[in-house]
Residue, then its C-alpha position, 0 to 999 in steps of 0.5 A: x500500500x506505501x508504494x502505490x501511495x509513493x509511486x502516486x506522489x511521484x507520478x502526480x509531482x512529474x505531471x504537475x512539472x511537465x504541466x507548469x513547464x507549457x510554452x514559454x517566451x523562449x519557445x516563441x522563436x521556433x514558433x515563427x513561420x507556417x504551419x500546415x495541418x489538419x482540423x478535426x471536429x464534430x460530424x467527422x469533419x476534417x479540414x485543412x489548416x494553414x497557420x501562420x506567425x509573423x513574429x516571434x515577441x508577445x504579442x503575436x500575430x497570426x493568420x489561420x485559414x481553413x481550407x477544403x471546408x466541406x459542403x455540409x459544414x460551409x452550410x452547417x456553420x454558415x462559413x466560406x471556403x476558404x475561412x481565414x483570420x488574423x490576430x494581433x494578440x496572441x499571448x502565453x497563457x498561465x497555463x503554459x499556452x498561447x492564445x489568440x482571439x479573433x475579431x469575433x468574440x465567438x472565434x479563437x485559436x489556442x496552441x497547447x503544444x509544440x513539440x521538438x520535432x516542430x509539431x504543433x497542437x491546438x484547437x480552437x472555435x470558429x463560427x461555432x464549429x470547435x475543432x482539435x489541430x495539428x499541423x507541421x512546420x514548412 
């Protein structure tokens, strides 16, 4: 019983470690360029992504477009093909993330991750369709 409560504690203590670490300022250099991926959603929708950060200093600016939208969801969701939009103010978050917020109080974008090997996650909410990204860098 002691070493189930031990290896407990020291799995919770390495979680909480990797989960304070996140995104941080010095991330923000290999976060510059284009990204291209897919977005995953509801209704077994996927469509492509293309994201775009133009710096590398808080705040950042990027541009995200949707492409290859389905018809079912250009109605569904009231969007166009391609969707795109840009924010000017994306943030590291507490939490160890960035966020950008559209123009639209409905739409944002949130990176979660970025891994070494320049994957990047996310998911974000547009025009009520919420969707799970991924995406490399090009």
């Amino acid at each position: 019983m002691k070493k189930i409560i031990l290896f407990s504690a020291i799995a919770l203590l390495c979680a909480s470690v990797v989960f304070a670490a996140g995104i941080t300022k010095k991330d923000l250099a290999g976060l510059k360029g284009t990204w291209q991926g897919t977005a995953s959603g509801g209704s077994g929708i996927s469509v492509d992504v293309k994201l775009e950060i133009m710096n590398d200093t808080e705040p950042l600016q990027g541009k995200l477009t949707l492409s290859k939208i389905p018809e079912k969801a250009k109605q569904e969701f009231n969007v166009q093909d391609p969707m795109t939009g840009e924010s000017n103010n994306g943030k590291i978050t507490s939490a160890g993330t960035i966020m950008f917020l559209g123009a639209s109080p409905t739409n944002f974008f949130e990176i979660t991750s970025i891994s070494k090997e320049k994957k990047l996650s996310g998911w974000g909410f547009f025009n009520g369709f919420k969707a799970n990204i991924t995406a490399t860098k090009k």
